[in-house]
N, C-alpha and C positions, 0 to 999 in steps of 0.2 A: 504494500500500500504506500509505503517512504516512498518510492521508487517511482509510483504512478503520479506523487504529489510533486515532486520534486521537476517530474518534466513537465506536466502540465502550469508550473509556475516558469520553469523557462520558456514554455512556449509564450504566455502569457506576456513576457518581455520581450519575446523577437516580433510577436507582433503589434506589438504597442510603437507606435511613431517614433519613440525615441529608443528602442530597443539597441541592445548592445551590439556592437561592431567588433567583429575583432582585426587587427592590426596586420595578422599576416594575409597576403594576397592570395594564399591555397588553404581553404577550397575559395573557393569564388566569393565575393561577397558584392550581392545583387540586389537592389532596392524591389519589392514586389510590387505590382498595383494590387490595389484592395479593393471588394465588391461587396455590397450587398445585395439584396436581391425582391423579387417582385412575385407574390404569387398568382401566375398564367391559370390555373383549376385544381381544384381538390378532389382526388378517388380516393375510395372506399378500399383500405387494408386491412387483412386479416391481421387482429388483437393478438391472437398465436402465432404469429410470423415473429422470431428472434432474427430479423434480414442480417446475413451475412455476406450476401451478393446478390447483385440485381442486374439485369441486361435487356434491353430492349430490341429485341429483332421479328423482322417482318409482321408487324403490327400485335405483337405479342408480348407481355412482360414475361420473365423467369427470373425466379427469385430461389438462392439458395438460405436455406435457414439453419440454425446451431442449435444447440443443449440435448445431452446426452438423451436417446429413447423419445426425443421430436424430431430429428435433423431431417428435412423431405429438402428433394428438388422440386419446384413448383411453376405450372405452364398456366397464367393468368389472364383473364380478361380484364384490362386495364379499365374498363367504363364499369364496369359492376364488380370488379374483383375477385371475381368467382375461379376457382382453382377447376380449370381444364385440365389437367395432368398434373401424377404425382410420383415420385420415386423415393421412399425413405430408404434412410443409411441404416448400419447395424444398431441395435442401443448401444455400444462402445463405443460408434462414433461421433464425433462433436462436427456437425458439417459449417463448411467457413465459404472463402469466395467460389463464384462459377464464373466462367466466361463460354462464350458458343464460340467456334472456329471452320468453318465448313458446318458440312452437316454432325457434327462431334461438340456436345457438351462434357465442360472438363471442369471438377469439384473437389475443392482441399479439404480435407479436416484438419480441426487444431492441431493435437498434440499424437496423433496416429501416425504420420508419418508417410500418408495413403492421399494420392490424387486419382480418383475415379475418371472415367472417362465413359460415357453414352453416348448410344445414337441418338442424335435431335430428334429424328421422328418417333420412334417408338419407346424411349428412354430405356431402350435394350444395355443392359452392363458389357462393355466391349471391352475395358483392362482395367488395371490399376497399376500404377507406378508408386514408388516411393521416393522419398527424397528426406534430408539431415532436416532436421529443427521444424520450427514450426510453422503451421501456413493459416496466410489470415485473408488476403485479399488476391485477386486473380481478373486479368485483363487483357489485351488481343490486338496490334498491330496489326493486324489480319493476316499474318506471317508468323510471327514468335507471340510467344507466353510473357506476361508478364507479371512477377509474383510477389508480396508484400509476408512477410513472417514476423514483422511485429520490432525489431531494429531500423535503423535506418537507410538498411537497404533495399532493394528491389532487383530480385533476381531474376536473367531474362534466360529465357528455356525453351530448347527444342520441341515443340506441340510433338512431336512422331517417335524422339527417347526419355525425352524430360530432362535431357542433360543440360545444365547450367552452362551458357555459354560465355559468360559477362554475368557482370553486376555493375547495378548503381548507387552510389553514395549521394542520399537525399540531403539539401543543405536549404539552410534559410538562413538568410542573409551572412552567409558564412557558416554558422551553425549546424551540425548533424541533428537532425530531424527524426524521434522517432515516433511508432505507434502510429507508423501509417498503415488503413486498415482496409478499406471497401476500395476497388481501385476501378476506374472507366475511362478509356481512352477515347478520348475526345478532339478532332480537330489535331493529332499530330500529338496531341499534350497530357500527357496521365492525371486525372482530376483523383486525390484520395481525399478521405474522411481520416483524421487524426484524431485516432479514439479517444474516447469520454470528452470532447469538446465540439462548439458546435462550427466550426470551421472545416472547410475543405481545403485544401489545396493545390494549385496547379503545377505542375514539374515538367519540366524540359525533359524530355527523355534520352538527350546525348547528355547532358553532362549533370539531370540532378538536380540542379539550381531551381527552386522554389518560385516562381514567376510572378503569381497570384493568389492569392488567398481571398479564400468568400467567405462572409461571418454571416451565419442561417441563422444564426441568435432568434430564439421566439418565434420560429417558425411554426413550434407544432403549439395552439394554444393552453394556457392551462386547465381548459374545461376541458381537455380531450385526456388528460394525463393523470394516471395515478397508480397505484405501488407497486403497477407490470412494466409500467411505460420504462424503459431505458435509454440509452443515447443515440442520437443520431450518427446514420450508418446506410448504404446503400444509397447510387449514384446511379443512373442509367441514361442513356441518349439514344434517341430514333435520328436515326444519320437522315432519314427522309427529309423530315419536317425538322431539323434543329430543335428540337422539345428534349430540353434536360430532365427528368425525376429524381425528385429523394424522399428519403422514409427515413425510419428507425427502429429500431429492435421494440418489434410490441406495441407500434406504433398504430395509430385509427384509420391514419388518413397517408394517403401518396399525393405529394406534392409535383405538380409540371411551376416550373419557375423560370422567371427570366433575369438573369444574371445582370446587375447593372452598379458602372464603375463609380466609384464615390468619389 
């Protein structure tokens, strides 16, 4: 718990205007723009979704969800929220991020050690891989994997062995960044959720460097929240229409927003 307070007060000061600088030139130290934002409609989420990963593709949400004996992959109707398909994990597993890549849905658990991988269409089990440490968010250049464990890196991975080809070292404004968690690539640019706060983030994905930052602060009201509701978490985009989503673990409501710079 030290450990969780401790970075969320350094975050607290990298993103405050006058936030610390440090003096050496490596890693980068990069001023970010900052956004808040505008809510575009509100859909109806399931109360029992602990969202761990969210994706929007061909007019359809898919949301992965977490906690030991719930973790399901879930194929949604965004206007009613109604779960069209479902695939739960074992009760052992704690399921984390998903991203879609062709026709193959790929799914972390925490502390398992296990990336699942399904057909899109039928959510048939077609392998599992393993990989060191932990996985928390999961994302898709439409090429390579992109994978979040909860440090401040971001490890990028073969979709066809899962082997680690590179990493990236997340920085804000010079600073290692971590407890980056729900991840969406967006426009070229990896948007994460930096767990238990209500900020996302934007990252360059050549070199790390922390670009932008969006503060969702009070997004989800407080008439909608109580002693399930958890933090906000899950990011999605319809590359069609530009329509951003987020939610939160246990959250009411799914938010489409529009991003706008302060």
């Amino acid at each position: 718990m030290k450990r969780i307070v401790t970075i969320l007060i350094a975050f607290a000061v990298l993103v405050s205007c006058g936030g610390v600088r440090k003096k050496s030139a490596t890693p980068q130290t990069v001023e970010p723009l900052f956004y808040t934002y505008e809510v575009v409609a509100e859909y109806p989420h399931l109360r029992t979704s602990y969202t761990q990963g969210l994706q929007f593709v061909d007019g359809e949400l898919w949301e992965g969800t977490g906690e030991y004996g719930r973790s399901q992959l879930l194929r949604t109707d965004v206007a009613s929220g109604k779960v069209l398909q479902s695939k739960k994990l074992s009760k052992e597993e704690f399921g984390e991020g998903i991203t879609i890549l062709g026709d193959k849905i790929y799914q972390l658990t925490w502390l398992n050690g296990k990336l699942h991988i399904y057909d899109k269409a039928t959510l048939r089990h077609l392998a599992t891989h393993t990989y060191k440490g932990e996985g928390w968010g999961l994302t898709s250049d439409g090429e390579k994997l992109y994978m979040s464990d909860g440090t401040n890196y971001i490890r990028i991975l073969n979709p066809e062995t899962m082997a680690q080809e590179r990493r990236i070292g997340v920085t804000l404004r010079g600073e290692s960044l971590q407890y980056l968690n729900e991840l969406e690539w967006i426009d070229g640019k990896i948007w994460a959720n930096v767990y238990t706060t209500d900020h996302i983030v934007i990252i360059n994905p050549e070199n790390g460097v922390v670009e932008g930052v969006v503060n969702l602060s009070g997004i989800l009201p407080e008439k909608e929240r109580d002693y399930k509701t958890d933090v906000l978490n899950g990011i999605a985009y319809d590359k069609a229409t530009k329509r951003i989503f987020v939610t939160g673990k246990n959250w009411s409501k799914l938010f489409e927003i529009r991003v706008i710079a302060q």
